[in-house]
C-alpha positions as CSV (number, residue, x, y, z in Angstrom):
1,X,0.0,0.0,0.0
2,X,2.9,2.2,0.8
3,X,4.8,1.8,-2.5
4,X,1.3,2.4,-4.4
5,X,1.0,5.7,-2.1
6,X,4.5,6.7,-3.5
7,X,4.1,6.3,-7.0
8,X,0.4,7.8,-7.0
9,X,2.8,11.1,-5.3
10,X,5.0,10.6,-8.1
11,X,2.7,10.6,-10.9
12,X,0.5,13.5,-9.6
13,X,4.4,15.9,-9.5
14,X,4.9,15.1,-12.6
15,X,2.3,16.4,-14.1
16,X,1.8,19.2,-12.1
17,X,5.3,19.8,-13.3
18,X,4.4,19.3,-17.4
19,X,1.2,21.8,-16.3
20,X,3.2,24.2,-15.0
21,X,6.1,24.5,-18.0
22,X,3.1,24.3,-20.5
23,X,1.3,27.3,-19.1
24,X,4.8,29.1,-18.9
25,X,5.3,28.5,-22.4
26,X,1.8,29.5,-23.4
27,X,2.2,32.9,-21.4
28,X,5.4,33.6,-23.2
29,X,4.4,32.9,-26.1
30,X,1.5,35.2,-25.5
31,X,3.7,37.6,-24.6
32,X,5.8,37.9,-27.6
33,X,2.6,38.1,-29.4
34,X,1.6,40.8,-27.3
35,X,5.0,42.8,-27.7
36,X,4.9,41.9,-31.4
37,X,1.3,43.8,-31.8
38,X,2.4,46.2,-29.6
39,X,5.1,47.2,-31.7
40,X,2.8,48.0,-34.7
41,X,0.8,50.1,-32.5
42,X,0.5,53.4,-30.9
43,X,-1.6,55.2,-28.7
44,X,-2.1,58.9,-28.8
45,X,-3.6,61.2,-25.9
46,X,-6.2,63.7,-27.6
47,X,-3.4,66.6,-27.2
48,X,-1.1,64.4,-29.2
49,X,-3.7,63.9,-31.9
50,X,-4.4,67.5,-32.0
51,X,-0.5,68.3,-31.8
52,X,0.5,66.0,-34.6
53,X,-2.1,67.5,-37.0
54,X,-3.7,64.0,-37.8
55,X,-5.9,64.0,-41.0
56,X,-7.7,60.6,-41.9
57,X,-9.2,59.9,-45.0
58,X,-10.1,56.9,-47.3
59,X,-8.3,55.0,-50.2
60,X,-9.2,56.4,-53.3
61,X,-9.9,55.2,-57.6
62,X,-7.2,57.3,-59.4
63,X,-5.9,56.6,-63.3
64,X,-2.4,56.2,-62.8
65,X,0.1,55.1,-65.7
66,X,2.1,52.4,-66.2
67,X,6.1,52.8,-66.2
68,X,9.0,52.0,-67.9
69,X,12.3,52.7,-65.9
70,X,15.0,53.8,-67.7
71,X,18.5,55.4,-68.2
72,X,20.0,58.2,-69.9
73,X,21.8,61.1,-70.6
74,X,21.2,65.3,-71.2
75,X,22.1,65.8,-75.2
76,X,22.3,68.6,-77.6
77,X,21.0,68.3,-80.8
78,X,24.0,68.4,-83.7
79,X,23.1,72.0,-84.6
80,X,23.7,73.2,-81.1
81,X,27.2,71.7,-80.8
82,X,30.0,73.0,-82.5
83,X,33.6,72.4,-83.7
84,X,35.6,75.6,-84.1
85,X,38.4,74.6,-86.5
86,X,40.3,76.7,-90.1
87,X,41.0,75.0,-93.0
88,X,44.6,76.3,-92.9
89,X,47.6,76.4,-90.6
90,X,48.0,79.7,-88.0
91,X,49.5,80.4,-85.2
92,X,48.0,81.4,-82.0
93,X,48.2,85.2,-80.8
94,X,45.7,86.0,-78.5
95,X,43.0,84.1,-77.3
96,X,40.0,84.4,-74.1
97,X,39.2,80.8,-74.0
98,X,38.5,79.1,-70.9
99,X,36.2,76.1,-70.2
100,X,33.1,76.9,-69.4
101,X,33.2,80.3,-70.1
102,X,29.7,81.6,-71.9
103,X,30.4,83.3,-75.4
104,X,28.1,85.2,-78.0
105,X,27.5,84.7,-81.5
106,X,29.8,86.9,-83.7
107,X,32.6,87.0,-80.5
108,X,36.2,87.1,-80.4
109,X,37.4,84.1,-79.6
110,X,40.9,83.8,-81.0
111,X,43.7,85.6,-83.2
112,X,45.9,83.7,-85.4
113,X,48.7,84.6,-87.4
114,X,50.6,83.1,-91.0
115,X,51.7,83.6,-93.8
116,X,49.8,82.1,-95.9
117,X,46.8,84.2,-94.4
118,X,48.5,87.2,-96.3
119,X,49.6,85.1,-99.4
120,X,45.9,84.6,-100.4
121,X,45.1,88.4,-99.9
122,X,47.7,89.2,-102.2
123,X,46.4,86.7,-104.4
124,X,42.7,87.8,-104.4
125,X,43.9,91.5,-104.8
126,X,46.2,90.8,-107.5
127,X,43.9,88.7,-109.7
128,X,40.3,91.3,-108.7
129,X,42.8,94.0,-110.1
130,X,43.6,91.7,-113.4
131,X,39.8,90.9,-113.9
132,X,39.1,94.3,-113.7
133,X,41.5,94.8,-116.8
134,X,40.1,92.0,-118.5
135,X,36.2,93.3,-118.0
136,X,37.4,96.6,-120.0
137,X,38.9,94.9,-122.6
138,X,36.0,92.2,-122.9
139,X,33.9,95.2,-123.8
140,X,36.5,96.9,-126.2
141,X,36.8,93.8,-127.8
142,X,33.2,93.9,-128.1
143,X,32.9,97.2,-129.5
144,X,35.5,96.7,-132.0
145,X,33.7,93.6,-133.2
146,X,30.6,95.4,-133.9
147,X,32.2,97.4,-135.8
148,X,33.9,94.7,-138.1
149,X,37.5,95.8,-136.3
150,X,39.1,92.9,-135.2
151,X,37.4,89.4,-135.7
152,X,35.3,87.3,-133.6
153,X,38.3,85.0,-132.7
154,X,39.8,87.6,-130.8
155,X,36.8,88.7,-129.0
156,X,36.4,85.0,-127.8
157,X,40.0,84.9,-126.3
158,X,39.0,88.1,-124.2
159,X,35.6,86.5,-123.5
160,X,38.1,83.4,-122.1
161,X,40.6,85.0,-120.5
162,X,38.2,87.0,-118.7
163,X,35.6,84.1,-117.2
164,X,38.7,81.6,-116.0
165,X,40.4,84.7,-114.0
166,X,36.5,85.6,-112.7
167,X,36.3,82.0,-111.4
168,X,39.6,82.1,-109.7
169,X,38.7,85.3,-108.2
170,X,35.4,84.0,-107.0
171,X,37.0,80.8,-105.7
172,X,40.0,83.1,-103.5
173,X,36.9,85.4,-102.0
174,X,35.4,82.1,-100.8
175,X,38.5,81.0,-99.5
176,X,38.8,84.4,-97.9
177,X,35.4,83.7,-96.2
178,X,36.5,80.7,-94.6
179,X,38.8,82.6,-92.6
180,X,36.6,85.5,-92.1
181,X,38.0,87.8,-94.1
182,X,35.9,90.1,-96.0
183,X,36.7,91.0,-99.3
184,X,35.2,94.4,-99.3
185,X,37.0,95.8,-95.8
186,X,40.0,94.4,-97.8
187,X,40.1,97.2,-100.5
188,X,39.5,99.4,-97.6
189,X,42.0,98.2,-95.1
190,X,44.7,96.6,-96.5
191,X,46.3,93.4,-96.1
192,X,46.3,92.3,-92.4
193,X,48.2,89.4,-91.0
194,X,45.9,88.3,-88.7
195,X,43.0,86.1,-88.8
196,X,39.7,86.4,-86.2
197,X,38.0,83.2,-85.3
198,X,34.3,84.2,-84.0
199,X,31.4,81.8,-82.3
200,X,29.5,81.0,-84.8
201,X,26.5,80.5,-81.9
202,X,25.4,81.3,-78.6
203,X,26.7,78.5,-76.0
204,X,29.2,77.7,-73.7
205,X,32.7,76.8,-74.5
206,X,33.1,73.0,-73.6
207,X,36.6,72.1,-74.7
208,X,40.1,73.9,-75.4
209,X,42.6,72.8,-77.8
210,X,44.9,76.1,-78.2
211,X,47.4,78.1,-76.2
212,X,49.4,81.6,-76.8
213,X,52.1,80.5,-79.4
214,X,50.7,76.9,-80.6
215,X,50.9,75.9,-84.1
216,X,47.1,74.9,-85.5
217,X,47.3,72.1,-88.2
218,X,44.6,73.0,-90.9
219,X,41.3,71.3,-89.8
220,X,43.0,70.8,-86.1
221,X,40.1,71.7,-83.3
222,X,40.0,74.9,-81.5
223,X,37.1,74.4,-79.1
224,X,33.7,73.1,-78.8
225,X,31.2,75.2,-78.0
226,X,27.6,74.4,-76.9
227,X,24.5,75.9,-76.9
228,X,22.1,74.6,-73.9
229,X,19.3,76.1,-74.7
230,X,18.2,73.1,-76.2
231,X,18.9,70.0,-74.5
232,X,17.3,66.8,-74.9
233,X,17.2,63.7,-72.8
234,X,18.4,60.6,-74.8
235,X,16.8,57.3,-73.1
236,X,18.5,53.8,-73.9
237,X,15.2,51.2,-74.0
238,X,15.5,47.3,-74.2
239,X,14.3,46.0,-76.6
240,X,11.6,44.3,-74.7
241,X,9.8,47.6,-73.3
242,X,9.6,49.2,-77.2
243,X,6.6,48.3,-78.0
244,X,5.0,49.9,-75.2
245,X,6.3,53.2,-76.4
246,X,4.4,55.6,-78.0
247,X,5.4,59.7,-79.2
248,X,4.2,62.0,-76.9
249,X,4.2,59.6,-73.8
250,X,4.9,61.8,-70.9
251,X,8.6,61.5,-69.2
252,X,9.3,61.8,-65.6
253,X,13.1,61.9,-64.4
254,X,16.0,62.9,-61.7
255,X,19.2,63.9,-62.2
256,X,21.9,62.5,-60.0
257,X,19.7,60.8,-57.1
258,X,18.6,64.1,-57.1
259,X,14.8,64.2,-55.3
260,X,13.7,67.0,-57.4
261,X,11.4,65.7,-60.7
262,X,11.6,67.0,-64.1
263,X,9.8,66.5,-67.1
264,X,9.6,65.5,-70.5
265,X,7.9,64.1,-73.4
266,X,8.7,60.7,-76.1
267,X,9.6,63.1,-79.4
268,X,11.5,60.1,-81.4
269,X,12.0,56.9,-81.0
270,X,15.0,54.8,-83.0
271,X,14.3,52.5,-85.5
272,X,18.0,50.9,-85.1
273,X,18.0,48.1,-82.4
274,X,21.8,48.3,-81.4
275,X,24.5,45.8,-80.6
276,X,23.2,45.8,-76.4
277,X,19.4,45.1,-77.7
278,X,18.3,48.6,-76.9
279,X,16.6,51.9,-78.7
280,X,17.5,55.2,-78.2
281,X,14.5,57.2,-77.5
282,X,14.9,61.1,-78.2
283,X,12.5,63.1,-76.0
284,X,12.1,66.9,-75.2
285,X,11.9,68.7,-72.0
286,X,8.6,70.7,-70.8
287,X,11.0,73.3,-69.2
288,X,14.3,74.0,-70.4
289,X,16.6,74.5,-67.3
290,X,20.3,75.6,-68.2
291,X,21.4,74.0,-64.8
292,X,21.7,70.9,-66.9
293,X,24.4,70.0,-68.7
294,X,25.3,67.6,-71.4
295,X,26.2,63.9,-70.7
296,X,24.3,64.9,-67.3
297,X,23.2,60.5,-66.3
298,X,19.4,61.1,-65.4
299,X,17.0,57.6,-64.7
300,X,14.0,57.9,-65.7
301,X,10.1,57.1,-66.0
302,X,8.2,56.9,-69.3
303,X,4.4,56.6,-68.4
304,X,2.8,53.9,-70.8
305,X,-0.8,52.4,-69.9
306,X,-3.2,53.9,-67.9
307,X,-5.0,51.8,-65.4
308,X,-7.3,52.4,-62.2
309,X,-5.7,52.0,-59.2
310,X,-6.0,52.5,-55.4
311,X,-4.2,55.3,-54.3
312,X,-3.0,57.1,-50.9
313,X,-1.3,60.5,-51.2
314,X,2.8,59.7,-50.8
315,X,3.0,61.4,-47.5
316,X,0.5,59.1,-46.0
317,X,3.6,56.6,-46.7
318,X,6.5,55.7,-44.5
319,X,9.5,53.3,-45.3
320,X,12.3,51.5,-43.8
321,X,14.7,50.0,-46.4
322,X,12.7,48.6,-48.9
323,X,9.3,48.1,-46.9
324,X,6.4,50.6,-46.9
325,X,4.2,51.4,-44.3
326,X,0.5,53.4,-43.7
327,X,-1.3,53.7,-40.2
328,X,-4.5,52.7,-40.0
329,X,-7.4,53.9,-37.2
330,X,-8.3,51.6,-34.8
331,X,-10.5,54.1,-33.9
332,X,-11.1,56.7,-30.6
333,X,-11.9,55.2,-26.9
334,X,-12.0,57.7,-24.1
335,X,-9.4,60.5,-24.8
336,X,-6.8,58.1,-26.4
337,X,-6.6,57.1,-30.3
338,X,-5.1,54.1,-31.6
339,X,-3.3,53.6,-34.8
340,X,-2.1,50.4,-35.9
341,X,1.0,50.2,-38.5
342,X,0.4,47.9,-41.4
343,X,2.8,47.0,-44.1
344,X,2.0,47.2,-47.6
345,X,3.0,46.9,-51.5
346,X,3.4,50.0,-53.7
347,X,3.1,50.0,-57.4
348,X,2.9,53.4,-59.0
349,X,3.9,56.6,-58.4
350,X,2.7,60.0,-60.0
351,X,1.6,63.3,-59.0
352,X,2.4,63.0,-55.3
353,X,0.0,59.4,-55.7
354,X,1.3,56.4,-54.5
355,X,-0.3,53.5,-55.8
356,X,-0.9,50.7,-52.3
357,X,-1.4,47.2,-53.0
358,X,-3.1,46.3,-49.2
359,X,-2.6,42.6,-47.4
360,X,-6.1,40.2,-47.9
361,X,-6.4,40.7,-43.8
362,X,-6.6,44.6,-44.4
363,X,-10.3,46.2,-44.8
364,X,-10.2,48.3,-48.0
365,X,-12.8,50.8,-46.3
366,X,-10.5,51.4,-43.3
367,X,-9.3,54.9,-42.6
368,X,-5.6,55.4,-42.8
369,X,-3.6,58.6,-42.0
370,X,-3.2,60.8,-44.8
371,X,-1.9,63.5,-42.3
372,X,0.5,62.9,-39.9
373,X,2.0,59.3,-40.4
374,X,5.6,60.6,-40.3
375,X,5.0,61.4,-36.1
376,X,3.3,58.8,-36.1
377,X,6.2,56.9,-37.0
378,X,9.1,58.7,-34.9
379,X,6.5,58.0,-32.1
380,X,6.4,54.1,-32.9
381,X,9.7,54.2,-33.1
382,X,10.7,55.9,-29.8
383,X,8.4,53.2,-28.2
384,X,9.7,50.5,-29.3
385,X,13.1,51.5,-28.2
386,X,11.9,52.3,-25.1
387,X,10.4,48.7,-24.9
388,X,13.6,47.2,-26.2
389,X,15.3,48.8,-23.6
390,X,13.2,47.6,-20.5
């Protein structure tokens, strides 16, 4: 009897004992529940309500396009970049270039010096002053020959003589041109030794190739000079988004991680798929804005198909790394109101819109913070600390 006594003992500890540890394991896992739901919630007093400035409001139906995200780069188009160069040698005398520096059409930009600048004056003046000659002999010819004079033969050879020495005249003013040297100043002004290079355009000089005393090879570059007034954003497409494009699609982009948006607009797209299976897609700028410059790397948004979607303003968003949240109202109960922090998807953005894909658990008629949810946040996030901590 006593050795049934003692094992009846035995048995009844031991499961008081597996009673026990199961109830301590269901309180702490209770617990962490609690702390876990805890941590998506916070609890306001009214004067925090009123002090964060909460504003509460409902999803809403909004068309918002569908994307393409891309890269590119700030271009001119070929007429707004230029390459300052002289189809003969010179030497360099004086010169104001410096990159960067902002020039006007019809400037100064460089003297040069050779001889051969002054050998083709000569030769211009020399032959004008022949062809003169010639002209008044043409028509004496021509007189005579009316008059049975001389005969027709010798009226052709004037008739000759003159038109080959007016072509080589004509073709020594061009050359003269090219050099910016006008023909007419010359009568008036002599021969000068010096030849003025001018910007041919507004712009900004983007490249120097000269110095005080350097020899320029004929056709060697100058500068570059480059007119932003005009600058395009060049987008490189794979090949698989192409068809989605369309002229006149609108453009959103950001310079250098830059948060502020600018805009644009599909103007071309290529018709060459290149060696990397992408298009170049030309598109022009709503605003030109001569803070840019070219080769500037930009990413970039081109809106394609509209579709209705749920949307929250964007500041009703907040984020850690790559998650997004929104508070929702649980609603007012004495002077305290409860908010619960829900994570969720996002799709589009546009216009300040964030499009919010919501969990199945989440009621699509709850009211989430539209005002506010960035306190709201700090808040949560001070708490938990706090919790952390204890």
């Amino acid at each position: 009897m006593v050795q049934i006594k003692y094992k009846l003992i035995l048995i009844n500890t031991v499961l008081w004992c597996l009673i026990l540890l199961s109830c301590g394991k269901e309180t702490e896992e209770h617990a962490a529940e609690k702390h876990e739901h805890e941590d998506n919630e916070i609890v306001l007093t009214e004067a925090q309500y009123k002090n964060a400035g909460v504003a509460l409001g409902k999803l809403k139906e909004r068309s918002m396009s569908g994307v393409i995200k891309v890269n590119g780069v700030f271009d001119v188009p070929p007429q707004n970049l230029v390459t300052i160069s002289l189809p003969y040698a010179g030497i360099i005398k004086q010169t104001i270039l410096l990159q960067g520096m902002e020039v006007k059409k019809g400037q100064v930009i460089a003297v040069l010096e050779h001889p051969d600048f002054i050998q083709l004056q000569q030769d211009y003046l020399d032959n004008k002053s022949k062809l003169d000659y010639l002209q008044l002999e043409v028509n004496r010819q021509q007189e005579l020959q009316k008059e049975n004079v001389n005969s027709a033969k010798v009226f052709q050879k004037a008739q000759a003589e003159y038109e080959s020495l007016k072509a080589i005249v004509s073709g020594l003013k061009e050359k003269l041109s090219m050099i910016n040297i006008n023909t007419e100043q010359l009568f008036k002004n002599g021969i000068s030794k010096q030849v003025k290079v001018t910007a041919p355009i507004n712009g900004f000089i983007t490249k120097v190739n000269v110095n005080i005393g350097k020899l320029i090879n004929p056709n060697e570059v100058i500068c570059e000079i480059v007119d932003i007034g005009h600058l395009h954003v060049e987008l490189t497409v794979f090949e698989k988004d192409v068809a989605n494009l369309k002229v006149g699609q609108k453009v959103r982009f950001f310079v250098n991680n830059e948060t502020m948006e600018r805009k644009a607009f599909v103007y071309l797209i290529g018709k060459e798929i290149g060696p990397d299976r992408t298009v170049r897609v030309h598109c022009h700028l709503d605003k030109e804005d001569k803070s840019m410059l070219p080769g500037m790397y930009l990413t970039a948004y081109v809106e394609t198909n509209q579709k209705q979607s749920k949307v929250l303003p964007s500041s009703a968003l907040v984020g850690s790394g790559n998650k997004n949240y929104v508070f929702i109202s649980k609603g007012k109960e004495k002077e305290s109101y409860a908010f619960e922090k829900v994570e969720v998807s996002i799709g589009i953005v546009e216009d300040n819109f964030t499009e919010v894909i919501l969990p199945p658990t989440v009621d699509q008629q709850s009211d989430f913070v539209l005002v506010g949810a960035y306190d709201l946040w700090s808040a949560l996030q001070v708490d938990t600390e706090e919790g952390h901590s204890h």
